[in-house]
C-alpha positions in Angstrom: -29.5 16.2 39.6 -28.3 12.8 38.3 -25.2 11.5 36.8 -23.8 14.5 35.6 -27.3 15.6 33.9 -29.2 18.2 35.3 -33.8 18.1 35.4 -35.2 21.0 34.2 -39.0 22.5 33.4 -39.4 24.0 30.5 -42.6 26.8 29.8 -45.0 24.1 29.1 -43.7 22.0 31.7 -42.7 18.9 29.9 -39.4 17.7 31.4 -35.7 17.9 29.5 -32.3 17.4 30.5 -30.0 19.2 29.7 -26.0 18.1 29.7 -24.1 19.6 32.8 -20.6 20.6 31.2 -19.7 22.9 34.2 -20.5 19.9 36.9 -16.7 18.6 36.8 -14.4 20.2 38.6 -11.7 17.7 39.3 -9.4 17.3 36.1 -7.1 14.2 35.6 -3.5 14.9 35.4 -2.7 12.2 32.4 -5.7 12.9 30.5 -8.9 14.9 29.6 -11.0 13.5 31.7 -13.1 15.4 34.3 -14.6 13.9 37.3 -17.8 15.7 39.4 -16.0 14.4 42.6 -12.7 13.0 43.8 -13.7 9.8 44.2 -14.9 9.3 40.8 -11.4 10.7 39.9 -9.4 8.7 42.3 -11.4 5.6 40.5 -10.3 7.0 36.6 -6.7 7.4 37.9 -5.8 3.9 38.5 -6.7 3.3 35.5 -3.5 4.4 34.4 -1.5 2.4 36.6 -2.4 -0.5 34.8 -3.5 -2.3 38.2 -6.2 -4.5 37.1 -5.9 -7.0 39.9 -10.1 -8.2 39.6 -10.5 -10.6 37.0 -13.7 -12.3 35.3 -14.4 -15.6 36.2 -15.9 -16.4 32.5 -13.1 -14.3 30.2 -9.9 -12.5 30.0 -11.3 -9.3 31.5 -10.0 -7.3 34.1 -11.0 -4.6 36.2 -9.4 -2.0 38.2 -11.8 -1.8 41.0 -14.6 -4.1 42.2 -17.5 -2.2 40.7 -16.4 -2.2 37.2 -16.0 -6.2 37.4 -19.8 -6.4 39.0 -20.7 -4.5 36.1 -18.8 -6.3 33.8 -20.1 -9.4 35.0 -23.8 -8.8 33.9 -22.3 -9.3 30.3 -22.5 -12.9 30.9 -25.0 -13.5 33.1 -27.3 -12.0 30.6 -29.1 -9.8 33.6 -30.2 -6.0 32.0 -31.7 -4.3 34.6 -31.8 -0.8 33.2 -34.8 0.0 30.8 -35.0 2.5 28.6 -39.1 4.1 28.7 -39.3 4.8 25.2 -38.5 1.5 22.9 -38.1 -1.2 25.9 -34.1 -2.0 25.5 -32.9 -3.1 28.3 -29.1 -2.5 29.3 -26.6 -4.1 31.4 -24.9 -0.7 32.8 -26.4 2.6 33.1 -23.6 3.6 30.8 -24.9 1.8 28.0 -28.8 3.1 28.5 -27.3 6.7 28.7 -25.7 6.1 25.4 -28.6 4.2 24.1 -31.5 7.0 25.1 -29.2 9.8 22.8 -30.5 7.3 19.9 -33.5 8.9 20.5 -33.0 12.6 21.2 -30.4 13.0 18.5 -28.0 14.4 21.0 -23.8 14.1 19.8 -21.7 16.0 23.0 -18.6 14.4 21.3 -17.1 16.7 19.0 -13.9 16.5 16.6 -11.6 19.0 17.1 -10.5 18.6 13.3 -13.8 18.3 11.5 -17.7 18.5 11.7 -17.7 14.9 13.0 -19.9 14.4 16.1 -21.0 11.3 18.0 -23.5 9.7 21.2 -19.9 8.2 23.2 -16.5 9.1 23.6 -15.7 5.3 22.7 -16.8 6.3 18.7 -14.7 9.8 19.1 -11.6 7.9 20.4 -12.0 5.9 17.0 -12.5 8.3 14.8 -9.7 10.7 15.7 -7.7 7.8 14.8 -8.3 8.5 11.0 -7.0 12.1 11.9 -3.6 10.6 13.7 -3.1 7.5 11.4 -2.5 5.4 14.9 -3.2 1.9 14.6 -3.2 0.7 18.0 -4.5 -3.0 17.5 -1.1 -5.3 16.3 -1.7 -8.5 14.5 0.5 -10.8 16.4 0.8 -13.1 13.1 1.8 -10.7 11.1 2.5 -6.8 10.6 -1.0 -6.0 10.1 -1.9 -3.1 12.2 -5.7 -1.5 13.2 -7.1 0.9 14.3 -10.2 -0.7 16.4 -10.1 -3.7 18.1 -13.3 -4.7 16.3 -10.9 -4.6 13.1 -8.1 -6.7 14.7 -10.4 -9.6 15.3 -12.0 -9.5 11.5 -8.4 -9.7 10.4 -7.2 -12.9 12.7 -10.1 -14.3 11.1 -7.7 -14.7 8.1 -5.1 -16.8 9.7 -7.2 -19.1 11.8 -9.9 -20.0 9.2 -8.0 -19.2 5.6 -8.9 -17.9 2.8 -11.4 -20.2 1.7 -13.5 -18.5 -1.0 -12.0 -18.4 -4.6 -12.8 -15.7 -7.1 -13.0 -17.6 -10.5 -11.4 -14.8 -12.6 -7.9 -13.7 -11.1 -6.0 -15.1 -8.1 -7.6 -14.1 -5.7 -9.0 -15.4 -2.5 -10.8 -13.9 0.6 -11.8 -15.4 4.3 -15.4 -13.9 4.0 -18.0 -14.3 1.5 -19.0 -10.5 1.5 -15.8 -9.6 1.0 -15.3 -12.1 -2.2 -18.3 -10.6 -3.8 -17.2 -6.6 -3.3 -13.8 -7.9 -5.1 -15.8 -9.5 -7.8 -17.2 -6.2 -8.8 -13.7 -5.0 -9.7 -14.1 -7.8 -12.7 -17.9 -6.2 -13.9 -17.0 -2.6 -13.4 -20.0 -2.5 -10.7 -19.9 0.5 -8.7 -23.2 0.6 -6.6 -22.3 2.8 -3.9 -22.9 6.5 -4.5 -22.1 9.5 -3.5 -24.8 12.0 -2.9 -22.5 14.7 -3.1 -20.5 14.4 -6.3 -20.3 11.7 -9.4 -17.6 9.2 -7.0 -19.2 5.5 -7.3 -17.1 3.3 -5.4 -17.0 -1.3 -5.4 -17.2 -1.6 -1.8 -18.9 0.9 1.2 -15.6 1.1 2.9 -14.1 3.0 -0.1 -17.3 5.0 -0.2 -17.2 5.6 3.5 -13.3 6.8 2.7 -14.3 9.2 -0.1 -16.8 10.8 1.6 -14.7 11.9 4.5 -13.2 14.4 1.5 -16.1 16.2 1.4 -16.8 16.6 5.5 -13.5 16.7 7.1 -10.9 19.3 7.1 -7.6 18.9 5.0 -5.3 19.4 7.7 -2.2 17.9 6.4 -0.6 19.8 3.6 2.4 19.0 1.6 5.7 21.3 1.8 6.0 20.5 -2.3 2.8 21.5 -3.5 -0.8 22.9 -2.7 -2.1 19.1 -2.1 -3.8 19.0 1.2 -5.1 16.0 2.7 -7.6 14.8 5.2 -5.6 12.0 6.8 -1.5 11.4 7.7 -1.3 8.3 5.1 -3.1 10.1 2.5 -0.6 12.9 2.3 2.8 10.2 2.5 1.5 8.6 -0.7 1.2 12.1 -2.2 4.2 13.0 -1.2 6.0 9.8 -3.3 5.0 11.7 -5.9 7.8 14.0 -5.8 10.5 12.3 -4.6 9.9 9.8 -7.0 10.2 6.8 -4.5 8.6 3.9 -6.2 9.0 0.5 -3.8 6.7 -1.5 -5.0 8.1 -3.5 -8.2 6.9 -6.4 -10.5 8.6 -9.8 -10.9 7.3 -10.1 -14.3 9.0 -7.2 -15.9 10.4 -3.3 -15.0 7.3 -1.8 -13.6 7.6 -0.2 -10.3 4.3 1.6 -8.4 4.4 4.0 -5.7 1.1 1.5 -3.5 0.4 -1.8 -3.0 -2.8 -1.0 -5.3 -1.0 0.6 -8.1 1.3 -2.8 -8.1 -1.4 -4.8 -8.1 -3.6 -2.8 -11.3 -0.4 -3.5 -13.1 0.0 -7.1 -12.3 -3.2 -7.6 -14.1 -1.6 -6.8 -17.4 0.5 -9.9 -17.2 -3.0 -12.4 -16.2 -3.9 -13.1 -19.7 -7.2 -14.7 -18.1 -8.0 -11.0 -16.7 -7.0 -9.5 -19.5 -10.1 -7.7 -22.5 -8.1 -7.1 -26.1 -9.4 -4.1 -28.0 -9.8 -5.1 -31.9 -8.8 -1.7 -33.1 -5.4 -1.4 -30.9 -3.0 -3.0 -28.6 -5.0 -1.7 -25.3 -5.7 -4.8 -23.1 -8.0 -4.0 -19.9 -8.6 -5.8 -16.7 -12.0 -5.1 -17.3 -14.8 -5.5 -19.7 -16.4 -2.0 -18.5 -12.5 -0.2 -18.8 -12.6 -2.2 -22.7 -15.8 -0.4 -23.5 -14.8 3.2 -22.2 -11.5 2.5 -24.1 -13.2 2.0 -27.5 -14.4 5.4 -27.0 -11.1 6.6 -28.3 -11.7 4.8 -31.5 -15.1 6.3 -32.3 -14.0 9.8 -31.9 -15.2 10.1 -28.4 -11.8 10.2 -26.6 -12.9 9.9 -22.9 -10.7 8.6 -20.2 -11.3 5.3 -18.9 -10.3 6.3 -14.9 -12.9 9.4 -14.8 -15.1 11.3 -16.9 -12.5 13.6 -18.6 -12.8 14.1 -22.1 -10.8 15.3 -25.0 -10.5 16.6 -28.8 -7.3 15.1 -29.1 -5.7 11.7 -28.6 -2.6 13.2 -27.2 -4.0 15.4 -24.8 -6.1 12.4 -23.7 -3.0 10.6 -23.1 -1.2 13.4 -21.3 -4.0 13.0 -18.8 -4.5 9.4 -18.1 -0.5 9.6 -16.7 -1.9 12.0 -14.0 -3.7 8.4 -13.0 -0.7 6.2 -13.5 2.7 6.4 -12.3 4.7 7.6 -15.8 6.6 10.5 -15.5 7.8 10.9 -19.0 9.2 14.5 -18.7 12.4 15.1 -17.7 13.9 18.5 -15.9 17.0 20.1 -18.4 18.1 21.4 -15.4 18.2 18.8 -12.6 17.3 14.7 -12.5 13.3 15.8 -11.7 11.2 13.3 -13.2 7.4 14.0 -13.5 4.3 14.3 -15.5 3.5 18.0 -17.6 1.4 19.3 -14.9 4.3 18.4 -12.1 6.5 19.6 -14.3 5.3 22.8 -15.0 5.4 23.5 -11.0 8.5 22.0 -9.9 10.3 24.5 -12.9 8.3 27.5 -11.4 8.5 26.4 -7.6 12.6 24.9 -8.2 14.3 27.0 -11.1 11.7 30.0 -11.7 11.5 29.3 -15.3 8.7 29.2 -17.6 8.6 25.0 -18.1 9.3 23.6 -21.8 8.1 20.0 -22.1 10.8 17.4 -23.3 7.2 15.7 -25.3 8.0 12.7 -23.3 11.6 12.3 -24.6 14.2 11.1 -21.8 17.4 12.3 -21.0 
């Protein structure tokens, strides 16, 4: 036996180890951790007191007890004395090389309770649940900027202390990092080179990949009182949820518009750069984009596809009817109450609300 994995033989007597689940007895009152004796648990509990009284001679760290700072210290002193036997890394704590050597056997103990996610530490699973939650721990102290790993925090007061030094040379736009600078520039080409293996979703930038695909593994927990709309994450389902209360607090300076995001706002604001803006010859459509141009002058040629996804129709109108299910116009109005929403919404808030069969006002207000 040795920390908290047990040796066994197998048939053919090559050697595994197995993870001993039942080998902690003594539970933490506070939280869910388990300890395989009370020492180990009397060690975990202080650190809830917040009594870090051993501090690191070389950084900000604390420690509760002396043994964490010894280990700690090895950080800086560069000494790894534990060696894993099957690649050669070397790690400062046994921790680490434990966490490491389930690189190798493919083994994930931490499991979501709310999805199929699994991982090697409870560090990553701590961090992911945070997606669940919506929590945001990590507080920008320049600004209200809020994260939910620490890892993210740090990228972000990267912003204030060096500025946003690189320049995109079609809109307005500036960014602290290089990388970043070039995934915005692809909003300007139309370049979408991250795909999804599981549907037709291209995304600018792996984050918004990484985001979609969570839609196809995780389950849709939070669902809306309104509608059938369910949603994989807290924030997800309050930006749905603007939808019917018609709550839009995000306006432009430059004329009436109001959006229900930041990112609708900021589609919209484009309309008004004239040096972001690609005039079709045949109509009055301007896009922010010379790929969103050429979809557009599908209309024209009899191919009336929309220029958000890959709906198609036979009609102009119909076409139109469902680009507002990507925009914020809600051009119907209720006859019966102030409701204010596009055809679809407004065929199930007169159902849902007044039990009739709904009669569109063809985009006439009251």
């Amino acid at each position: 036996y040795l920390g908290g994995l047990i040796k066994s033989e197998s048939t053919e007597s090559d050697q595994m180890w197995i993870h001993a689940v039942d080998m902690k007895p003594y539970s933490c009152g506070t939280c869910d951790y388990k300890a395989q004796t009370r020492g180990e648990l009397k060690k975990h509990e202080i650190t809830h007191t917040g009594n870090r009284r051993y501090a690191c001679d070389s950084c900000d760290y604390k420690a509760t007890t002396l043994s964490q700072l010894r280990s700690h210290s090895k950080i800086h002193t560069g000494e790894r004395p534990y060696l894993c036997e099957i690649c050669g890394y070397r790690a400062s704590q046994q921790g680490r090389l434990k966490i490491h050597v389930r690189t190798h056997t493919g083994e994930k103990p931490f499991v979501c309770g709310s999805c199929d996610y699994r991982t090697i530490c409870p560090t990553n699973l701590k961090t992911h649940i945070r997606t669940h939650t919506g929590e945001r721990p990590y507080a920008c102290p320049s600004c209200a900027y809020r994260a939910n790993t620490s890892g993210s925090l740090k990228q972000h007061i990267k912003i204030h202390l060096r500025g946003k030094s690189y320049a995109c040379d079609r809109c307005d736009y500036r960014a602290s990092q290089l990388g970043t600078l070039r995934e915005h520039k692809r909003t300007h080409t139309g370049e979408k080179q991250y795909t999804c293996h599981r549907c037709d979703y291209r995304a600018f930038t792996r984050i918004s990949l990484k985001k979609h695909m969570k839609t196809h593994s995780e389950k849709k927990l939070f669902a809306c009182a309104s509608c059938d709309f369910k949603a994989t994450q807290l924030g997800h389902l309050k930006y749905h949820m603007k939808t019917h209360n018609g709550v839009k607090p995000y306006a432009c300076h430059n004329c009436d518009y109001k959006g229900f995001s930041r990112n609708t706002l900021k589609q919209h604001m484009k309309t008004h750069s004239e040096k972001e803006l690609y005039a079709c010859g045949s109509c009055d459509y301007r896009a922010a984009t010379q790929s969103s141009l050429k979809i557009h002058m599908k209309t024209h040629t009899g191919e009336k596809t929309c220029y958000i996804c890959d709906f198609k129709a036979t009609e102009f109108g119909t076409l139109k009817r469902h680009i507002m299910t990507h925009t914020d116009e809600t051009p119907y109005d209720c006859d019966i109450c102030d409701y204010r929403a596009t055809e679809n919404f407004m065929k199930i808030h007169k159902i849902k609300y007044h039990n009739t069969i709904p009669i569109p006002s063809n985009g006439q207000s009251n």
